[in-house]
PDB file of N, CA, C and O in Angstrom:
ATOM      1  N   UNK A   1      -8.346 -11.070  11.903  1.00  0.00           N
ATOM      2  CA  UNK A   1      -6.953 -11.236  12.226  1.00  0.00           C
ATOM      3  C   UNK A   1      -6.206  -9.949  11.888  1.00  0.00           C
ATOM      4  O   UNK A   1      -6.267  -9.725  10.679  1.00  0.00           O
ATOM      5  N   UNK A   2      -5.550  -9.072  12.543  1.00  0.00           N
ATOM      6  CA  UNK A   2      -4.548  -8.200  12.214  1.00  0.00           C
ATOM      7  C   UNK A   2      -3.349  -8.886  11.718  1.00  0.00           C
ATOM      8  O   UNK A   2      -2.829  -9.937  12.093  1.00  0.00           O
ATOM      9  N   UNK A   3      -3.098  -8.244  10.998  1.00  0.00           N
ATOM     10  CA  UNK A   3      -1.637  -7.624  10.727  1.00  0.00           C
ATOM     11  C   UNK A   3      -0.873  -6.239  10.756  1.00  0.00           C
ATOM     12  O   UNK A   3      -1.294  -5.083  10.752  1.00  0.00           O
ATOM     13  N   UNK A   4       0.403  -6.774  10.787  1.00  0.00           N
ATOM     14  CA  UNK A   4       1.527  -5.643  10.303  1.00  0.00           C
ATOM     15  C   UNK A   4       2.477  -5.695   9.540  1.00  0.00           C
ATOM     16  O   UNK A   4       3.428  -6.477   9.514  1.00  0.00           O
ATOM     17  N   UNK A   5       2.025  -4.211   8.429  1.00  0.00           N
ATOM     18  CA  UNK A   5       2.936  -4.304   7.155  1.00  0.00           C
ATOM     19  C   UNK A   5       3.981  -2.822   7.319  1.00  0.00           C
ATOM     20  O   UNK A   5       3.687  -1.721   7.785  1.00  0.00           O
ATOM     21  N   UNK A   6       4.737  -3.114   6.978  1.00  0.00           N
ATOM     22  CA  UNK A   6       5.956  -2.047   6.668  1.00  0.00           C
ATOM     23  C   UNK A   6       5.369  -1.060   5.785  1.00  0.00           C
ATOM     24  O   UNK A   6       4.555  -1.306   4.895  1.00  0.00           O
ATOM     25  N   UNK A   7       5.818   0.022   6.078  1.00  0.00           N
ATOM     26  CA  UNK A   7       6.088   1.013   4.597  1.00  0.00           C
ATOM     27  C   UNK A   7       6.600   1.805   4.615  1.00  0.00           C
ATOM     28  O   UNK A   7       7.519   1.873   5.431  1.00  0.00           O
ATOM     29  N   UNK A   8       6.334   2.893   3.742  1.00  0.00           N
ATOM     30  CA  UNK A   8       6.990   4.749   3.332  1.00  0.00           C
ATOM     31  C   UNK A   8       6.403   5.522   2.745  1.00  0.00           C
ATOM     32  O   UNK A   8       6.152   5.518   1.540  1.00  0.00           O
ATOM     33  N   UNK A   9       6.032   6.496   3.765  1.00  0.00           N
ATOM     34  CA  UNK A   9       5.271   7.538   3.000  1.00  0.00           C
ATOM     35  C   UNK A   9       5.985   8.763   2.676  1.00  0.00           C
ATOM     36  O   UNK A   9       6.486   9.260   3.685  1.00  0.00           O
ATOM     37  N   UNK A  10       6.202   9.425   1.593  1.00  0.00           N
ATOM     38  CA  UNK A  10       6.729  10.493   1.230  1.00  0.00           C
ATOM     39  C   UNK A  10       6.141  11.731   1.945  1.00  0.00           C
ATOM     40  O   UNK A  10       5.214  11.798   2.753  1.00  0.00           O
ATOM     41  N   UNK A  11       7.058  12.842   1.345  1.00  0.00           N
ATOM     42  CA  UNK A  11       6.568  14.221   1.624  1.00  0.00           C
ATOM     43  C   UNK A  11       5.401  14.589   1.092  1.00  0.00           C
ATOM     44  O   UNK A  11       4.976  15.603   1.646  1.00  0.00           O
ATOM     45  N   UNK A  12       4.608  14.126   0.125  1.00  0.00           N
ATOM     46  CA  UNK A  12       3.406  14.241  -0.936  1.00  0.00           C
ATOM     47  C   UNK A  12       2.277  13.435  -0.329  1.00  0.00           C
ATOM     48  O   UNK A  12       1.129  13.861  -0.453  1.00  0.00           O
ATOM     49  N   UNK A  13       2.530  12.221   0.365  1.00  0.00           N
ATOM     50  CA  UNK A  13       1.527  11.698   1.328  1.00  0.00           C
ATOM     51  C   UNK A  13       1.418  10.192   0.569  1.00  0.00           C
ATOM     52  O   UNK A  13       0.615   9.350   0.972  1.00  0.00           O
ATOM     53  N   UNK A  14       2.384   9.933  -0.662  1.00  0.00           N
ATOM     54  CA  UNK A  14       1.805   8.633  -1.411  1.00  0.00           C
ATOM     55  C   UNK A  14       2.391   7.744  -0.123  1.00  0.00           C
ATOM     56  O   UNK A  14       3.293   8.057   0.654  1.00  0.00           O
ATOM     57  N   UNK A  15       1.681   6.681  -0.151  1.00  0.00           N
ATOM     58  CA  UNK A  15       1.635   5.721   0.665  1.00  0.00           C
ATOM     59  C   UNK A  15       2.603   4.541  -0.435  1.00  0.00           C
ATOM     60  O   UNK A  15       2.327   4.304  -1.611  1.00  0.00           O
ATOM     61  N   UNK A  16       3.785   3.931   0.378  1.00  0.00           N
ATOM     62  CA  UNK A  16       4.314   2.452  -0.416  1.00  0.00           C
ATOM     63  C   UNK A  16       4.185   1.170   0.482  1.00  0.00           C
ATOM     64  O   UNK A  16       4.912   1.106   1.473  1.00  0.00           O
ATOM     65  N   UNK A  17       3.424   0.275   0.243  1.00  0.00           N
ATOM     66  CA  UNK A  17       3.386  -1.161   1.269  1.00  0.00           C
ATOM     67  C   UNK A  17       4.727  -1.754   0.894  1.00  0.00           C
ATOM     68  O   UNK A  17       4.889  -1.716  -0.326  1.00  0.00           O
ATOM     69  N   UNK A  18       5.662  -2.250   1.505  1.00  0.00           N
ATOM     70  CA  UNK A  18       6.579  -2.906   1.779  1.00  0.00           C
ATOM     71  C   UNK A  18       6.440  -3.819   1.353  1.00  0.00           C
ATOM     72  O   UNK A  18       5.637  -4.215   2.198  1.00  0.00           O
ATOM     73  N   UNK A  19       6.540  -4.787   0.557  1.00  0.00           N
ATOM     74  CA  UNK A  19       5.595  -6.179   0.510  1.00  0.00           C
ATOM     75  C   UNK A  19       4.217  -6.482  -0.037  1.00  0.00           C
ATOM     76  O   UNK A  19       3.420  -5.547  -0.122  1.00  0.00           O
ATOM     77  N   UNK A  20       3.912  -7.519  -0.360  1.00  0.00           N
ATOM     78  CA  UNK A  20       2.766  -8.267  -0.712  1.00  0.00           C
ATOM     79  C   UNK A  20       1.513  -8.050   0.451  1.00  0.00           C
ATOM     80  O   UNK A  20       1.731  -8.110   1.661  1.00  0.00           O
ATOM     81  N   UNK A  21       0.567  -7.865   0.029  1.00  0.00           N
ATOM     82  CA  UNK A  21      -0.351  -8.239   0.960  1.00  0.00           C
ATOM     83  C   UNK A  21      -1.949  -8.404   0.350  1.00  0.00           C
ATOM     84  O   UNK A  21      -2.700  -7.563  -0.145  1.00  0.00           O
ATOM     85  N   UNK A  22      -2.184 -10.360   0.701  1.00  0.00           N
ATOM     86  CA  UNK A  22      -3.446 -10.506   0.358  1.00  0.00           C
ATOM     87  C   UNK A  22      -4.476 -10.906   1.332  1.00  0.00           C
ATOM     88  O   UNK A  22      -4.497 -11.582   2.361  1.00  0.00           O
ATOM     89  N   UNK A  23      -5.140 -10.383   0.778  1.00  0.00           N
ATOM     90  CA  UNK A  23      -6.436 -10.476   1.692  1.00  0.00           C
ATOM     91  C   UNK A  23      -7.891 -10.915   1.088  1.00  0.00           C
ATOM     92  O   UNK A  23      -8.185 -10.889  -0.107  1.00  0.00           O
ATOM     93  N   UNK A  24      -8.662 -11.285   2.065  1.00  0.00           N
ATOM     94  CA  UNK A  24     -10.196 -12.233   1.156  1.00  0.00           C
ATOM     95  C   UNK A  24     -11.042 -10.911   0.663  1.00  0.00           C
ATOM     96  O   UNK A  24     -11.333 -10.864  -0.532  1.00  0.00           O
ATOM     97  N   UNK A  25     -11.373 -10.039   1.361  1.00  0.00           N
ATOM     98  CA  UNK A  25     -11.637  -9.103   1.385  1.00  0.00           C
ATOM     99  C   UNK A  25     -11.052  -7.454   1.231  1.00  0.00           C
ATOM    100  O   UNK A  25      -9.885  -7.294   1.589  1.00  0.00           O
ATOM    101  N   UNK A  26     -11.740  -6.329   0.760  1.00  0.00           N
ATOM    102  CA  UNK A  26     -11.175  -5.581   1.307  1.00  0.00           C
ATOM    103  C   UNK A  26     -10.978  -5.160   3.150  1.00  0.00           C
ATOM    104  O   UNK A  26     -11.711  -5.687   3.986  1.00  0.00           O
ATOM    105  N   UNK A  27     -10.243  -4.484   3.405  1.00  0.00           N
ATOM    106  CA  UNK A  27     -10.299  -3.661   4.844  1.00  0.00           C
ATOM    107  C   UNK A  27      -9.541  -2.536   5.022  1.00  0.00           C
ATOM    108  O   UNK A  27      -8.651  -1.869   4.494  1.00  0.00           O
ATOM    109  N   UNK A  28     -10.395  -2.607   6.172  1.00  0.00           N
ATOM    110  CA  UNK A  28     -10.061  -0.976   6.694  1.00  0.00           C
ATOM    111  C   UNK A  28      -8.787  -1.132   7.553  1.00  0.00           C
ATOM    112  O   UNK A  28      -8.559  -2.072   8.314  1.00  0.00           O
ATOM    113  N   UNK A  29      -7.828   0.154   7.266  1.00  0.00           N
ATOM    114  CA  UNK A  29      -6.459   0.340   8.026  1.00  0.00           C
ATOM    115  C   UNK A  29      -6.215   1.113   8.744  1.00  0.00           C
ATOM    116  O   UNK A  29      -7.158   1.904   8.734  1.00  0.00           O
ATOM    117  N   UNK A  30      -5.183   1.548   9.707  1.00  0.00           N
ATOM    118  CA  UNK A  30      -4.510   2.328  10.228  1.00  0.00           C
ATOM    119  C   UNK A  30      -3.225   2.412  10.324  1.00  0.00           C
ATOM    120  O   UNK A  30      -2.475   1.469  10.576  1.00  0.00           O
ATOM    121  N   UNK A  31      -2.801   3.938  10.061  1.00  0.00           N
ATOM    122  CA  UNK A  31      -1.337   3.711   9.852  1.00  0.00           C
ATOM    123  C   UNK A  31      -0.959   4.355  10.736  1.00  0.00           C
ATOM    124  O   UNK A  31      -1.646   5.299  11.128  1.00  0.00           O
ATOM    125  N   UNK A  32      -0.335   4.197  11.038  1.00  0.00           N
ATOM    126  CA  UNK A  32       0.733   4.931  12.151  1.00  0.00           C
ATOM    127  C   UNK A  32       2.108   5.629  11.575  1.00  0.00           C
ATOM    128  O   UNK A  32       2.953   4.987  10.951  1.00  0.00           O
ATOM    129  N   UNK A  33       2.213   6.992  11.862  1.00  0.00           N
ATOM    130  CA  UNK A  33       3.678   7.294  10.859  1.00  0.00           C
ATOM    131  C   UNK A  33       4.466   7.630  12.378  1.00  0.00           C
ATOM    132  O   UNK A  33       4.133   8.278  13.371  1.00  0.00           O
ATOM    133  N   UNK A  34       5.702   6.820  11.996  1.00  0.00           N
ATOM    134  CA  UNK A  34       6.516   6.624  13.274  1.00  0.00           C
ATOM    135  C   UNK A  34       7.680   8.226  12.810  1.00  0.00           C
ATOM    136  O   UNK A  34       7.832   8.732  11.698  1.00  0.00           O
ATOM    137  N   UNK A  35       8.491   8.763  14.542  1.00  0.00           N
ATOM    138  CA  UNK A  35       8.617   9.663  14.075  1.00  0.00           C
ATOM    139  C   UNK A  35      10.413   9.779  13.895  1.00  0.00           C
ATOM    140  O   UNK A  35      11.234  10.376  14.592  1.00  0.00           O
ATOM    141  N   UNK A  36      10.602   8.871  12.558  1.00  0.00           N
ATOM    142  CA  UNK A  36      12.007   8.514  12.274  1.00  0.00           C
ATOM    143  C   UNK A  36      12.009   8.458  10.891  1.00  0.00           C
ATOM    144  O   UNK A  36      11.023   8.149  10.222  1.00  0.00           O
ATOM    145  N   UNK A  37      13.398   8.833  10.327  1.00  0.00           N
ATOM    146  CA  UNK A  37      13.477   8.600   8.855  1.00  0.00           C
ATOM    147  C   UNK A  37      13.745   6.787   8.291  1.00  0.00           C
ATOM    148  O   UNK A  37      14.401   6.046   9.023  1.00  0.00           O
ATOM    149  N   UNK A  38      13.162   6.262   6.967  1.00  0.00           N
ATOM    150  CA  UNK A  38      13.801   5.639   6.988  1.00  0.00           C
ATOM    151  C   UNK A  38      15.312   5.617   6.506  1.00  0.00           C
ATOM    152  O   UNK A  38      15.923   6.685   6.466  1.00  0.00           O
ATOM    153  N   UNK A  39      16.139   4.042   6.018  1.00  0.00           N
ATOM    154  CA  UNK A  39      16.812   4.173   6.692  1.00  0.00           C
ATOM    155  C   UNK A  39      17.235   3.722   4.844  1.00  0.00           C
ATOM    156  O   UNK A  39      16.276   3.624   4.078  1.00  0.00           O
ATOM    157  N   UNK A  40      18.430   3.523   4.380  1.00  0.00           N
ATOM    158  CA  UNK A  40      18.372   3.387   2.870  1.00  0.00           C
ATOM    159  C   UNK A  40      18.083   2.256   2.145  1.00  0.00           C
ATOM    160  O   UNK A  40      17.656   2.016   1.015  1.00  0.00           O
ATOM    161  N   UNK A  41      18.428   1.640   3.088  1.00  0.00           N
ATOM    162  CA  UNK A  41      17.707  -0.061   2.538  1.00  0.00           C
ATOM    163  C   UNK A  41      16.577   0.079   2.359  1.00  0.00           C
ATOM    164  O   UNK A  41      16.188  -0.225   1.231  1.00  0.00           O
ATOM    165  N   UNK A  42      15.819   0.455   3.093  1.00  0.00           N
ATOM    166  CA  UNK A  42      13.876   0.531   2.922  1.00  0.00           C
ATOM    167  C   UNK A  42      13.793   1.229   2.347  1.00  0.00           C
ATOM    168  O   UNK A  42      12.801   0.930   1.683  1.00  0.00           O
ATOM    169  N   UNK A  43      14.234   2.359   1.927  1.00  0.00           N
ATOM    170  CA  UNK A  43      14.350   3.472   0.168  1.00  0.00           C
ATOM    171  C   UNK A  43      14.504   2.487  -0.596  1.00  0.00           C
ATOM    172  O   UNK A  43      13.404   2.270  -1.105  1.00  0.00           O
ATOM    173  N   UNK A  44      15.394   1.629  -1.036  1.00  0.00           N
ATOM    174  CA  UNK A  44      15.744   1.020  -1.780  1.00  0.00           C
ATOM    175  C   UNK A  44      14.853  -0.133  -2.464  1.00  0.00           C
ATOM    176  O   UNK A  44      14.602  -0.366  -3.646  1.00  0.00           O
ATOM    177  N   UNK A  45      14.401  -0.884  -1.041  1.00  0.00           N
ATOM    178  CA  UNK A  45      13.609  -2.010  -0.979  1.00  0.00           C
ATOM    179  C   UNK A  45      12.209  -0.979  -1.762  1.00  0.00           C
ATOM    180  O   UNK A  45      11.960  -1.317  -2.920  1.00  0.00           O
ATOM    181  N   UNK A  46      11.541  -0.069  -1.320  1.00  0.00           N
ATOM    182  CA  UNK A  46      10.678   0.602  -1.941  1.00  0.00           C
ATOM    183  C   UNK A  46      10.738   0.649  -3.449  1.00  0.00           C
ATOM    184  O   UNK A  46      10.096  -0.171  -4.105  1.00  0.00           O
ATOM    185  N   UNK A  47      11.462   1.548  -4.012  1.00  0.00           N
ATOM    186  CA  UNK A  47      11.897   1.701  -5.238  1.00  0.00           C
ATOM    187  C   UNK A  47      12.063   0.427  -6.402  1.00  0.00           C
ATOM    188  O   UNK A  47      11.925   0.529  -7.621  1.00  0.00           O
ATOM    189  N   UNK A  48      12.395  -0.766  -5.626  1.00  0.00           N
ATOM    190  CA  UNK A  48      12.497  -1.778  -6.408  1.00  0.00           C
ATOM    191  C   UNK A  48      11.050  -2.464  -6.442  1.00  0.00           C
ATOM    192  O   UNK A  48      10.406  -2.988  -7.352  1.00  0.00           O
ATOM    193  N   UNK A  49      10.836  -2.278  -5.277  1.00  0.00           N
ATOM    194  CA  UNK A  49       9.398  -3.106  -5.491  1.00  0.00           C
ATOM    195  C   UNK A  49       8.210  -2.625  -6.435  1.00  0.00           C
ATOM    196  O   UNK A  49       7.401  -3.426  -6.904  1.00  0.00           O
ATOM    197  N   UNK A  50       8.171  -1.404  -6.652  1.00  0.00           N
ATOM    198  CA  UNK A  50       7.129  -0.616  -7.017  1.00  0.00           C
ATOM    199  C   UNK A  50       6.819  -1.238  -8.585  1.00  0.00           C
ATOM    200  O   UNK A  50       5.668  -1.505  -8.933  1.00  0.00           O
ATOM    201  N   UNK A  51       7.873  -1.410  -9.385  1.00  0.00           N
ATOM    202  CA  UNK A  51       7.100  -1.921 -10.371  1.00  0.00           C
ATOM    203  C   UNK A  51       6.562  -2.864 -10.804  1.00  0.00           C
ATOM    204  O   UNK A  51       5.767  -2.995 -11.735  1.00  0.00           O
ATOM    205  N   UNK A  52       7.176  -3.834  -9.837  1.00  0.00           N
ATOM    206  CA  UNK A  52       6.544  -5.574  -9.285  1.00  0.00           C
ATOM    207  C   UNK A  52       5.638  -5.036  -8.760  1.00  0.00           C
ATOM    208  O   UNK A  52       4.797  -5.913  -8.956  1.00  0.00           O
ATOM    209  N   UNK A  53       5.104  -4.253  -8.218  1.00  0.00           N
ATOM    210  CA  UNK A  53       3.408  -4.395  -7.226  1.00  0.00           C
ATOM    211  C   UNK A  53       2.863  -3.168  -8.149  1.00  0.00           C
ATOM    212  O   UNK A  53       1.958  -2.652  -7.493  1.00  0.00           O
ATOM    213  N   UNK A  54       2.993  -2.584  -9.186  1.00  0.00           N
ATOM    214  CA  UNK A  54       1.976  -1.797 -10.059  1.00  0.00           C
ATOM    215  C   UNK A  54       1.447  -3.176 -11.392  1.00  0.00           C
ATOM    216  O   UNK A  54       0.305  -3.533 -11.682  1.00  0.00           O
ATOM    217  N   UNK A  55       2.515  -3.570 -11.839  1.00  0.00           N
ATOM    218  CA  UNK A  55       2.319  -5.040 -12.699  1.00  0.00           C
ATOM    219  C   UNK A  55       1.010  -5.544 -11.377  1.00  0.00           C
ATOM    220  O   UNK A  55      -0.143  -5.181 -11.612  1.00  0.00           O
ATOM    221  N   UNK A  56       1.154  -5.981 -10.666  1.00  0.00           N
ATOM    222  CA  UNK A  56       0.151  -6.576  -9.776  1.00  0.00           C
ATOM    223  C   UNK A  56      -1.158  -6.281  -9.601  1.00  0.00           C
ATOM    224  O   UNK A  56      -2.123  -6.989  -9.889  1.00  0.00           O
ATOM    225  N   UNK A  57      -1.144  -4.843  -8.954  1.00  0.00           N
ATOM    226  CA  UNK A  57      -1.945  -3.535  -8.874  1.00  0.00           C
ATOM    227  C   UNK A  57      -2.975  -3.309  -9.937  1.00  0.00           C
ATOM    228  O   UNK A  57      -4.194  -3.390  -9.784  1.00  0.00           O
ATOM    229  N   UNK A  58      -2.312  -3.010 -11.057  1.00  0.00           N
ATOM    230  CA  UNK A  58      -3.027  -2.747 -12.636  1.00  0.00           C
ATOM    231  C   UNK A  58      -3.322  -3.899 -13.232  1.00  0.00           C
ATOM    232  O   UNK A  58      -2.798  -4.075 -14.332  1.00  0.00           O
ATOM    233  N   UNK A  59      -3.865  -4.551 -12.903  1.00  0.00           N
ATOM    234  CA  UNK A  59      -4.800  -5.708 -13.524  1.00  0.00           C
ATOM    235  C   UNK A  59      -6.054  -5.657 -13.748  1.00  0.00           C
ATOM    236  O   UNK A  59      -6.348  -5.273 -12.616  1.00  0.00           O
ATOM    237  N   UNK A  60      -7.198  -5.736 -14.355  1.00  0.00           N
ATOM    238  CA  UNK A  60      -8.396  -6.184 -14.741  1.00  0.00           C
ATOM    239  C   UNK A  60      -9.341  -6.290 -13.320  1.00  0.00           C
ATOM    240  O   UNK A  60     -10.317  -5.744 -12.804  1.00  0.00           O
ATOM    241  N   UNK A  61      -8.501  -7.222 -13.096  1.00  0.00           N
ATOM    242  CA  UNK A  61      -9.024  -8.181 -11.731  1.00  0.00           C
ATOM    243  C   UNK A  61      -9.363  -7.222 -10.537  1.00  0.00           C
ATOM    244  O   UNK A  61     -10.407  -7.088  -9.899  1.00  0.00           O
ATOM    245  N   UNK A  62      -8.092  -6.573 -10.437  1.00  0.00           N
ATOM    246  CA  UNK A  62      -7.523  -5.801  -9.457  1.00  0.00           C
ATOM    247  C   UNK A  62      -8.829  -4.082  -9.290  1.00  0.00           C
ATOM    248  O   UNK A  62      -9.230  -3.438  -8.320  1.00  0.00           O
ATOM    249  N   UNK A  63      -9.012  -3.997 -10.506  1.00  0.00           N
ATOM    250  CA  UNK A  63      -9.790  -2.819 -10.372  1.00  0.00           C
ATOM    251  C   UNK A  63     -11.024  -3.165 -10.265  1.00  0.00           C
ATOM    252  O   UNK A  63     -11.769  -2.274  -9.860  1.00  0.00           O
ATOM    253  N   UNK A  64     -11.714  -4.652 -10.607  1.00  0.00           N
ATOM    254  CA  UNK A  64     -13.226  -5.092 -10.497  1.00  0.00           C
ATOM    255  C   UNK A  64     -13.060  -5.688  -8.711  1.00  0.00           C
ATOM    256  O   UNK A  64     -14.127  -6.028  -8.199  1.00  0.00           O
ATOM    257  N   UNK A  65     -12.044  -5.779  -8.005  1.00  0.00           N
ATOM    258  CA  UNK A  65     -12.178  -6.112  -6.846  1.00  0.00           C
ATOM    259  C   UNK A  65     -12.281  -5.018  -5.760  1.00  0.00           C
ATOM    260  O   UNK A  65     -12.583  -5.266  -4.593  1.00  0.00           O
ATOM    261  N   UNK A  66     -11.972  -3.634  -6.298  1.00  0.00           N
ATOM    262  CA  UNK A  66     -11.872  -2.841  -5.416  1.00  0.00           C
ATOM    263  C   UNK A  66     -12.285  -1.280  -5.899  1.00  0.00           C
ATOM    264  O   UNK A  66     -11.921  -0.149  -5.578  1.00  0.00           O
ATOM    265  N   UNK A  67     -13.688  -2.116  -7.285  1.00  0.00           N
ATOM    266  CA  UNK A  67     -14.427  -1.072  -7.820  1.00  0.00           C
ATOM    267  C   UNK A  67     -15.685  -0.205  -7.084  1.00  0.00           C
ATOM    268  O   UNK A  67     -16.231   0.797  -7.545  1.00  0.00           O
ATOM    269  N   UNK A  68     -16.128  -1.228  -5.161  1.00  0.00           N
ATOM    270  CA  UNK A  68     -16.930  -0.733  -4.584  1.00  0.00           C
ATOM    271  C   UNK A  68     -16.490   0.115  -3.510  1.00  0.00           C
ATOM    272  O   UNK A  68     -17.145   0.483  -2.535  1.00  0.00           O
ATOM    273  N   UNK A  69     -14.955   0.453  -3.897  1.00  0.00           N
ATOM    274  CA  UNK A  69     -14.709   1.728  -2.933  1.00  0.00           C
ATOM    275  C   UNK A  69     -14.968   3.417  -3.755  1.00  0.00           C
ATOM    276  O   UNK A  69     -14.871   4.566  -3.324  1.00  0.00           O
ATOM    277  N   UNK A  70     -15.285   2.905  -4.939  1.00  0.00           N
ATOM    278  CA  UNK A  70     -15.229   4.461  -5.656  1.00  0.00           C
ATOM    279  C   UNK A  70     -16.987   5.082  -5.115  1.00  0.00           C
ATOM    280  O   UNK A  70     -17.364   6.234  -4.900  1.00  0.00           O
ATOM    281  N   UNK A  71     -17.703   3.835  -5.040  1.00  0.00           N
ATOM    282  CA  UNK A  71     -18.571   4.126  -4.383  1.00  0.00           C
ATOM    283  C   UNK A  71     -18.723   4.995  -3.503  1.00  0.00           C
ATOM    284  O   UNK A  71     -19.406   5.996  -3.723  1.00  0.00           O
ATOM    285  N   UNK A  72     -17.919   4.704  -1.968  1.00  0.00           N
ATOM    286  CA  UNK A  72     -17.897   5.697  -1.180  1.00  0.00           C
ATOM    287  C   UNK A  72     -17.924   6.845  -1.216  1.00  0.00           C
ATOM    288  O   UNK A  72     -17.438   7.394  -2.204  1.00  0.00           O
ATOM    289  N   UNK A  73     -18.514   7.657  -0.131  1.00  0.00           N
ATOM    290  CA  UNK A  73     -18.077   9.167  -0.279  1.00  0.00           C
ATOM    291  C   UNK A  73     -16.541   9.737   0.233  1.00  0.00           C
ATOM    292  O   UNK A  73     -15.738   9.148   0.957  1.00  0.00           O
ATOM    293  N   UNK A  74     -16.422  11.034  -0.370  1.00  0.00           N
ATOM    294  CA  UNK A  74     -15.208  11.543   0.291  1.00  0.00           C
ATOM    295  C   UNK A  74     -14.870  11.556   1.258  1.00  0.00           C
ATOM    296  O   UNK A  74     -15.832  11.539   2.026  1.00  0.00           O
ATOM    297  N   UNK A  75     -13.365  11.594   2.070  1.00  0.00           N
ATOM    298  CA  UNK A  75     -13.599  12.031   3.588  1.00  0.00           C
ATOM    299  C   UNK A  75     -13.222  13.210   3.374  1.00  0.00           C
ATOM    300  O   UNK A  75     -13.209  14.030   4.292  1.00  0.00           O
TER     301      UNK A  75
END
């Protein structure tokens, strides 16, 4: 099943998801960077969310679920 999630990527390249997003698995993405600024609400909405989804992020759980990507090689 696809989806589509919002975000913002800075001048530095960090990536911010807009929102929650769970999944059974990991997967593979594609992003598309559209060619518009955002707009200040979605600055905003960013900024607030970030420390609600690092609390999330930095869990135990969180790093034994997505410990078989360190595996991979570089691109």
């Amino acid at each position: 099943m696809l989806q589509v999630v919002e975000g913002m990527i800075d001048q530095e390249g960090k990536l911010r998801i807009l929102g929650k997003v769970k999944l059974p698995k990991s997967r593979r993405v594609i992003i598309t960077i559209l060619d518009e600024e955002p707009s200040d609400e979605i600055s905003n909405l960013a900024l607030i969310s970030e420390t609600s989804l690092a609390r999330d992020w930095d869990r135990p759980e969180e790093d034994e679920a997505w410990s078989h990507l360190a595996q991979l090689p570089s691109l």
